[in-house]
N, C-alpha and C positions, 0 to 999 in steps of 0.2 A: 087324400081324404080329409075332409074338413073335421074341425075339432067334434061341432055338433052331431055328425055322421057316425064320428069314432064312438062318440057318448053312447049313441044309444044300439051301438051293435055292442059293445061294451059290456050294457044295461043287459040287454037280453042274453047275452052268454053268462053271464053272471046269474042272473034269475031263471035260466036251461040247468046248469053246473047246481043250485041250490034245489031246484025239483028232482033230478037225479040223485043226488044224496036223501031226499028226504020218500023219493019212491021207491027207493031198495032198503029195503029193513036190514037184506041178510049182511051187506057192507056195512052198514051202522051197526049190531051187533056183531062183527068180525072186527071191528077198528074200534068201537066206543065213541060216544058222541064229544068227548073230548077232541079225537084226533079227528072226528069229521069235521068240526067248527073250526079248527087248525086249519084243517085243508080248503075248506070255504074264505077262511082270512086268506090264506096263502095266495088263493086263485082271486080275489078281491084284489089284494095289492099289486099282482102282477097284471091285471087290468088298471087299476091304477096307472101302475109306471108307463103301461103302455100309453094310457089315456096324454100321461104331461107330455111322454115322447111325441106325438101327433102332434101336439099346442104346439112343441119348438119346432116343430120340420114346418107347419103353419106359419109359426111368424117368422120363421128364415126365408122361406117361401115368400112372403108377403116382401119382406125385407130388400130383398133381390129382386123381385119387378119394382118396387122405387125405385131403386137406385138404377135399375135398368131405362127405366121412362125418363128418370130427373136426366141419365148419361143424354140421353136419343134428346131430347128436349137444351140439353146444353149445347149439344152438337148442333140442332138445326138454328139455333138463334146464330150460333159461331157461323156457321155457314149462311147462312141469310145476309148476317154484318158481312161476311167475305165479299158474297154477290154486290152490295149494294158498294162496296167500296172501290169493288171493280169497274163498277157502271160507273162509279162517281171519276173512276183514273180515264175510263174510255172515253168517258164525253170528255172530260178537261181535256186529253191526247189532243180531241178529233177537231173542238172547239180553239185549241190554242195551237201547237206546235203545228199539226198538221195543215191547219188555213197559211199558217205564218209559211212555213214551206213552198205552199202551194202560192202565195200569192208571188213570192221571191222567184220559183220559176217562171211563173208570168212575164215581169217582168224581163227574164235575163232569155225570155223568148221574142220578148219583143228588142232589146238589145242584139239580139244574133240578126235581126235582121238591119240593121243599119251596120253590123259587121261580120259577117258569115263568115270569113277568112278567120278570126281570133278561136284558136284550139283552146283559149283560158275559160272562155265563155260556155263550151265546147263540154268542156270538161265540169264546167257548174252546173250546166241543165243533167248530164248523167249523173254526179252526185246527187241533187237534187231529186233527181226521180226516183234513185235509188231509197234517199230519204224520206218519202213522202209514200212509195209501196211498203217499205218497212212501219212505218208507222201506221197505215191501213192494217195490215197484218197487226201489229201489237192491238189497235182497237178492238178488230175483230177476235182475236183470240181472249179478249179481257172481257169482253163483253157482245157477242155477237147478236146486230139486229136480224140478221136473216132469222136464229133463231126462234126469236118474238113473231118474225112477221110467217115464217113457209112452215117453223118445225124443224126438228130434231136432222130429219134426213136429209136435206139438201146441208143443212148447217155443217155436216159431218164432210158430205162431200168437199163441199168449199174448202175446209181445214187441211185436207189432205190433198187438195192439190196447194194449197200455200205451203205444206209444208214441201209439198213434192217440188216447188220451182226454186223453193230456198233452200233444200239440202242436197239437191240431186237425186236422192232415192226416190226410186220408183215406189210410188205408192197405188195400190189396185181399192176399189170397192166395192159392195157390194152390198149396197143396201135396200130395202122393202120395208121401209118404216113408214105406212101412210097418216098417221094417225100422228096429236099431239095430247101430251101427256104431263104432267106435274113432276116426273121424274126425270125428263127432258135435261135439265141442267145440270144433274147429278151428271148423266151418262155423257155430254158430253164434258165436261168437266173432265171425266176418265180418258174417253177418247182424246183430248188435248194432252194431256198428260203420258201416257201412254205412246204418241206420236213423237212428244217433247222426248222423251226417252230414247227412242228410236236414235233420231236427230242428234243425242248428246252422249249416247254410251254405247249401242251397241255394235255401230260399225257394219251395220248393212248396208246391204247393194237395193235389197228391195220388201220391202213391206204390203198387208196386206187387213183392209179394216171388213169386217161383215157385222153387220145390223138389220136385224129381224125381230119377230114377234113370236112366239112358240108359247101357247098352251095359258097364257096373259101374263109370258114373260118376256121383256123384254130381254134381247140375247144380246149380246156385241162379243166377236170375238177382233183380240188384233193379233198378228203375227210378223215377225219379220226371220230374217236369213242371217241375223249376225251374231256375239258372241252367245249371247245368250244368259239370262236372268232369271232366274228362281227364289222361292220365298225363302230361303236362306240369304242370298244375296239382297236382297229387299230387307230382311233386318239387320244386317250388318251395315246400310245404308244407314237404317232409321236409325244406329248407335251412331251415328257420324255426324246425325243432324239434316241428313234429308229426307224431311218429311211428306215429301210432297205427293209421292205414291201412297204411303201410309195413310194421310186423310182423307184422298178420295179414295179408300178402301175401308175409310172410319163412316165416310157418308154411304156405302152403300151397304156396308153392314145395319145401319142403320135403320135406312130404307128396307128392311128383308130381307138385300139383297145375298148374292154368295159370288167373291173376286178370285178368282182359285189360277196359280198357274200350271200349265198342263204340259205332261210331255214332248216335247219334239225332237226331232232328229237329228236337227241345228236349230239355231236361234233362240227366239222366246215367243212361246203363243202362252194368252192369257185369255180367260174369259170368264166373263162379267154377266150375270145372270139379275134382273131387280123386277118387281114383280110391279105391272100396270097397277098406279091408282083409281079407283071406281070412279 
């Protein structure tokens, strides 16, 4: 209730409480108009107290959505600078190392064939290509164009079979996102992350990502079959200093969203809930 609202339901119980004292005669003469005026201060002051009490839960109130807005507003600048300095790492990648790669296997293609016999040669062109996939992958996970150009859901696909040919685990999906969205980078952001996890701690055989749209929310759930992660294990990460799940759980809180991990029977399923922007 606003302070103004308190005022004057305040006002009017105060000026109700002084026409009852002053319309029953038989209580003014049983108490004496001494103790009614007492009792009329009494019941003034305790609207009072109440009236400052409303002021402070108002400007606490008040207090705590800035600092709420200024948080959401720190975070999305941090996040913006994060994107852009990604995009900044993927073009220099794809611009420098990765040309440079690529032209070097060129060459040592055109070298095999004035000697197809040399296993040294042999052995450059697989280094190299291995080099030059891995570095595709590092661009595309730092800053993916499919993104920009199809949308969220082939984006997502793409990720999980790169992750599925460079860890072995079986990764399934299942996704029905036809739509592109401003939240688009949050979610997959999650979904990299999340896969990254898979890939580096929990020792699955097979994994599984769903992305849908339910009710103008966007849903992701991921799941895999290995040891298994809960938001207890997730803060005892973030004491250790990785942060990495924690932020993109800082940006979708942010966004409205709700990152919650859920029961299973093995493994770790987690999902991601963040609400389409208009």
């Amino acid at each position: 209730m606003s302070t103004r609202r308190a005022a004057v339901v305040l006002i009017f119980t105060l000026f109700g409480f002084a026409l009852a004292v002053l319309e029953d005669p038989v209580m003014v003469r049983a108490i004496g108009w001494p103790e009614a005026v007492f009792r009329f201060a009494l019941y003034a002051f305790l609207c009072g107290t109440a009236l400052v009490v409303v002021r402070i839960e108002e400007r606490h109130a008040r207090s705590v959505a800035g600092l709420s807005a200024l948080r959401e507003e720190l975070l999305a600048q941090t996040m913006t600078a994060s994107e852009v300095l990604q995009r900044r790492i993927s073009e220099s990648i794809h611009d420098g190392p990765l040309q440079d790669v690529l032209a070097a296997r060129q060459e040592l293609i055109e070298l095999e064939l004035d000697h197809p016999d040399d296993e040294r040669v042999s052995r450059a062109l697989e280094g190299l290509q291995s080099a030059s996939e891995r570095l595709r992958q590092a661009t595309f996970e730092l800053h993916p164009a499919v993104l920009e150009e199809v949308g969220l859901g082939p984006a997502v696909e793409q990720l999980a079979g790169f992750t599925a040919r460079r860890s072995g685990i079986k990764v399934t999906t299942d996704v029905d996102y036809p739509i592109r969205n401003e939240i688009d980078p949050i979610v997959f952001g999650v979904v990299r992350e999340l896969l990254s996890n898979v890939v580096h701690h929990s020792h699955a055989k097979s994994a599984s990502v769903m992305l849908g749209i339910t009710d103008e929310m966007c849903v992701l759930n991921v799941a895999d079959d290995g040891v298994g992660v809960n938001g207890d294990t997730m803060a005892r990460r973030l004491g250790e200093g990785h942060i990495g799940l924690a932020s993109h759980r800082a940006r979708v809180d942010a966004a409205g969203g709700t990152f919650v991990f859920l029961d299973a029977p093995t493994g770790t399923h987690v999902c991601v809930e963040v609400p389409l922007k208009a």
